[in-house]
N, C-alpha and C positions, 0 to 999 in steps of 0.2 A: 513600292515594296522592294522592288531589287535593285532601286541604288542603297537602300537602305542595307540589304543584303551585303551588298558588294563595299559599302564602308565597312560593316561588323567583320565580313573576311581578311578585310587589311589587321584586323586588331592578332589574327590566328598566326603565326609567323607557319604552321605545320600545315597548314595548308600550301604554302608557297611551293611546297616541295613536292605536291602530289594530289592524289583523292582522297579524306580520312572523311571513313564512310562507321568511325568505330569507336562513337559515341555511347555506347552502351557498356562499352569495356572501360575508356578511359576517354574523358571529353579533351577536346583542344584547350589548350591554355592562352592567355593573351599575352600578351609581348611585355605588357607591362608589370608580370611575372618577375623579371631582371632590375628591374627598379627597388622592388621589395627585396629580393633576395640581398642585392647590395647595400639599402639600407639596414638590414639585420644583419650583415657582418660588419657594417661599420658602430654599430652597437655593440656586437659582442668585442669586436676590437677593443673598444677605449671602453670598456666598461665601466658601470657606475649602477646603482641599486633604483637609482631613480626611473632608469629603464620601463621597470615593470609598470610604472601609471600609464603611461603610452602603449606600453600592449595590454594591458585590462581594456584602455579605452577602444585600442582596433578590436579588442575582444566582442566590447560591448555592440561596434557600427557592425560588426558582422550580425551578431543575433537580433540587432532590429533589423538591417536591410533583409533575414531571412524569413523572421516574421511580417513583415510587408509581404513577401512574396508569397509567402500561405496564408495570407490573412489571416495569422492568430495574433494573439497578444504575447509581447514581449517575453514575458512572463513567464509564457508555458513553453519554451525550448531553451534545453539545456545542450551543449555540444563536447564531443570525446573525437578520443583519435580513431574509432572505428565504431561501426553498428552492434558487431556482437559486444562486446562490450557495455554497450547503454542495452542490451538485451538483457546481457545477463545480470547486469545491475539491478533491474526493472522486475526481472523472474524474483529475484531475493526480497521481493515488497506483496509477497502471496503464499498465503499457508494455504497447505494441501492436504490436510488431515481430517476431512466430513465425507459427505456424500459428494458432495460437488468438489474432484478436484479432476478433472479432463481436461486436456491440451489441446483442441482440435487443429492440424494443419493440413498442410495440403502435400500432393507425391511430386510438387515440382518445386519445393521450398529450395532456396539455397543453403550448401548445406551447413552454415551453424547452426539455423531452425532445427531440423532434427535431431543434430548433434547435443546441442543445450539443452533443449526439454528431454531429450533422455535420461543427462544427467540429472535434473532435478526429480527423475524417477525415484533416487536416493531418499530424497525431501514429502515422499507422497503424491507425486505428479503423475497422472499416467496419461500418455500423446495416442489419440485417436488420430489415424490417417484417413482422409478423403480426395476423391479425384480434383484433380485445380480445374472443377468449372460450379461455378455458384450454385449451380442446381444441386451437385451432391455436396459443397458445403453447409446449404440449409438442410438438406435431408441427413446429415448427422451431428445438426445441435439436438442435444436432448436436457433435460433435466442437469444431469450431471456435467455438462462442460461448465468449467471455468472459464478458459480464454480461447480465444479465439486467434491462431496465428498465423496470420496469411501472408502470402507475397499480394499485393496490388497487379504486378507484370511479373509473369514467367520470364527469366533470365535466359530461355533456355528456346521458348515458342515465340514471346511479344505478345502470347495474349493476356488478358485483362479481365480479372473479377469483378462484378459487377456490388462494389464498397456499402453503399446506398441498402443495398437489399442485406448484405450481409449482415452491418449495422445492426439496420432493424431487426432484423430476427435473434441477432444473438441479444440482445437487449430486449426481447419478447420472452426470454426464456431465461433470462435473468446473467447471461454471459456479458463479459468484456472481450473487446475487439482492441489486438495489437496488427498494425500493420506496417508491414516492409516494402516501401515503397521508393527503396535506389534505386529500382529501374525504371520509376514513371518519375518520381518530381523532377521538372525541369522540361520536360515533354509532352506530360499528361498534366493538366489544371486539375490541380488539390488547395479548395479552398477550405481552411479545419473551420470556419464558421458556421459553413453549411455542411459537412460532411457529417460530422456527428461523433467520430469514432474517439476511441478513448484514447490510442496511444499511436502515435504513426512516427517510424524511423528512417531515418534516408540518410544520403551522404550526396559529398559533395564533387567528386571527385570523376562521376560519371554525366550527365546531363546538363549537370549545373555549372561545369567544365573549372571546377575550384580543384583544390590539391584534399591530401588521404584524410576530410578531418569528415565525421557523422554528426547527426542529431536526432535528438530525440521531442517529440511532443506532447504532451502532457494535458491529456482537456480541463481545464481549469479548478473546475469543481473537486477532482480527483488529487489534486496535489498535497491537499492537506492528510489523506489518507493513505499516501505512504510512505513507509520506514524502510527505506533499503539497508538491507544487510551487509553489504557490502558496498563500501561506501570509502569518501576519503575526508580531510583538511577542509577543501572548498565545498565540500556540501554543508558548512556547518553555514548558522545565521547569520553571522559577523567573522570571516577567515579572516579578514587581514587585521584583526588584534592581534592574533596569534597567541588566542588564549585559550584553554579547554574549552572545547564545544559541546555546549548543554543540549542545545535543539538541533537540526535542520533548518535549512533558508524555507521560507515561506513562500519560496517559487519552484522552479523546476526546477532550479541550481541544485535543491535539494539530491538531483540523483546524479551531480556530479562528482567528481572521484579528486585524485590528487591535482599536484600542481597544472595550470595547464599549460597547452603549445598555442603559444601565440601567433606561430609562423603560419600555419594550415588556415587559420582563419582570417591573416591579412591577404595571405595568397585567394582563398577563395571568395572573396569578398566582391574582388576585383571582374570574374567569370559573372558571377551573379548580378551585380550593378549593369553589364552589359544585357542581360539576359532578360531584365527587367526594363530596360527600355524599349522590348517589344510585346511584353506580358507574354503569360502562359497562353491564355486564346491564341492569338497570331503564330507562335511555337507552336502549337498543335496545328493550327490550321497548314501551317508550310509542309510538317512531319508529315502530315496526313496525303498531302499534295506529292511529296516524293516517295512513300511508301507503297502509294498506289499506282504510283511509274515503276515501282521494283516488282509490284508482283504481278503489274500490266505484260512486262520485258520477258518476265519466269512464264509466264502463262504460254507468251508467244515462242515459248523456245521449248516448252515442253519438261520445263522442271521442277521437281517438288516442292511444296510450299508446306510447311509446318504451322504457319501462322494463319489465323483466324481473319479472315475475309472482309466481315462487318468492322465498321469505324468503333463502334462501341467494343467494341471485343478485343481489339489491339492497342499495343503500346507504340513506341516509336522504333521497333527493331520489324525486321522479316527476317524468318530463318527458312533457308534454303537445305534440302537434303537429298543428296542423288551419290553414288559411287564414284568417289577419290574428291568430294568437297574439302577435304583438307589440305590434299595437294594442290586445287586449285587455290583457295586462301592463301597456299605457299606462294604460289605463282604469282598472283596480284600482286599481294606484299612484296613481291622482286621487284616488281613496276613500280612503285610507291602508290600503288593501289591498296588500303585497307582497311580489313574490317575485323571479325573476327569468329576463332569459332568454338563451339561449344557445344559436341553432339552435333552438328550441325551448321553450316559457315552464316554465319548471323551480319545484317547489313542494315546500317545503322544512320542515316541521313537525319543532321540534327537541322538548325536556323540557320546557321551560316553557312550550307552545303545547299549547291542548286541542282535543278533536275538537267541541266545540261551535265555536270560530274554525274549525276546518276544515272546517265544513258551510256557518258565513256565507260563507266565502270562496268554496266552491266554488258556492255560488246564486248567487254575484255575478258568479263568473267564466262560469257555466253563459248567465244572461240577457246579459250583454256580448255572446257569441260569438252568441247569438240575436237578439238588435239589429245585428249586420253582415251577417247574412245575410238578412235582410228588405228 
């Protein structure tokens, strides 16, 4: 496993330069990032219209190699330049005019979640808040929830709702489950075949260590029954006649929007194909292995831990929190030590980071925090 490690690190050129401990924020990119990039300016250079069949088709290798990676089918993920976006795409395919129209989320959602369903307040939507731990998310489904919109991982703690239980009960009580899951896929295994849930959104650009493009997934069953309101060109059933669009695509496509970027999805293709040569188990297993060195180092140093203790209950981040945390993330980042902070200095060992970096970092970070209080 750690020669394996140590080829996948030759692929990160950002590594070369330091610790990046801040895969939660923004994953490493692979070297072969410069290849792509310079074949899409020698494209747009000598342009010619032919262009476009060749990026549909890196459109297309990227949305199988991502459904391989979640095991769903082809089918049900569609991809945009960002998550709120396929959010609020998703929100316009739901009336809120009965008894049943409740938004349940949670008080650690990142914030377009509460920002978006506020807005569909306009539409009849009204957003129930509950604590982000599964116990009082099942204690305020009731009757009246429609959807269910959680984070998978706190952006902000690392810890983790337990999806499984969620699921079932908002499907007990007759709700759908949307889940936001950019801060676990790629770290935490999300298989959609066995999970259950009706819609799971992620991106590419933190874990999965690709460039700013999202996706969205679609349980299969569901796709025929919805009409997004907002909508583009390429969600129709046949875009490229470029003739009035009578229907919807008969897959996910359907909640795709206008033209799309080709670029985000050859770039992130690339992260992913590496990412998948060690599956999701082995990625967690390693996370797991350097996360419990970070909070082993925090423990023996006498510093706060925000993140939730049990394996089950964590993502791949720990967040640290004690007086002047910011300044010392300033500090590291001088050393080309980084991670990052958020409420709190959040430290993020993904597959290609060892636990020998995660011992430098955390003696660096350990004397910082002893040089402020001196």
């Amino acid at each position: 496993m750690n020669d394996r490690i140590a080829a996948l690190r030759a692929e990160f050129p950002v590594l070369r330069s330091g610790i990046y401990l801040n895969s939660n924020s923004t994953g490493a990119i692979p070297r072969d990032v410069e290849q792509v990039l310079r074949r899409y300016w020698d494209t747009l250079r000598d342009w010619r219209d032919d262009a476009w069949s060749g990026w549909l088709d890196e459109l297309d290798g990227y949305l199988r190699a991502l459904a391989e990676f979640l095991g769903a089918p082809v089918d049900s993920i569609v991809t945009e330049a960002n998550l709120t976006t396929l959010l609020g795409r998703l929100a316009t395919c739901f009336d809120f005019d009965g008894p049943r129209r409740e938004v349940l989320i949670t008080n650690r959602e990142f914030p377009t979640v509460p920002f978006l369903w506020r807005g569909f307040a306009r539409y009849g939507a009204q957003v129930e808040i509950a604590d982000f731990d599964t116990g009082a998310v099942l204690a305020a489904l009731s009757a009246r929830t429609k959807l269910v919109c959680v984070a998978h991982g706190s952006y902000t703690t690392g810890g983790l709702l337990d999806l499984n239980r969620i699921v079932a009960a908002a499907h007990a009580v007759g709700a759908e489950v949307i889940v936001d899951a950019f801060q676990t896929v790629g770290t935490v295994p999300l298989n959609m075949g066995t999970l259950g849930v009706d819609y799971l959104l992620g991106g590419s650009h933190k874990w999965l260590c690709g460039a700013h493009t999202a996706f969205l997934y679609i349980r299969p069953d569901l796709i025929p029954t919805l009409r997004p309101a907002a909508t583009g060109w390429f969600a129709g059933a046949d875009p490229l006649t470029f003739r009035p669009t009578e229907d919807w695509a008969d897959s996910a496509r359907r909640l795709a929007g206008g033209t799309p970027i080709p670029l985000t999805a050859m770039i992130s293709r690339l992260g992913l194909d590496l990412l998948a040569t060690f599956g999701a188990e082995a990625i967690r297993d390693h996370s797991l292995r350097c996360t419990d060195r970070v909070i082993a180092r925090a423990d023996a140093a006498g510093i706060p831990i925000r993140t939730p203790r049990q394996h089950e209950c964590r993502g791949g981040i720990v967040t640290l929190a004690f007086p002047g945390d910011r300044v010392v993330k300033q500090r590291l980042a001088d050393r080309e030590m980084v991670c990052s902070w958020r409420d709190g200095l959040r430290i993020a060992p993904h597959i290609y980071n060892t636990l020998d970096e995660v011992d430098a970092f955390m003696d660096a970070l350990i004397a910082a925090r002893q040089e402020l209080s001196e």
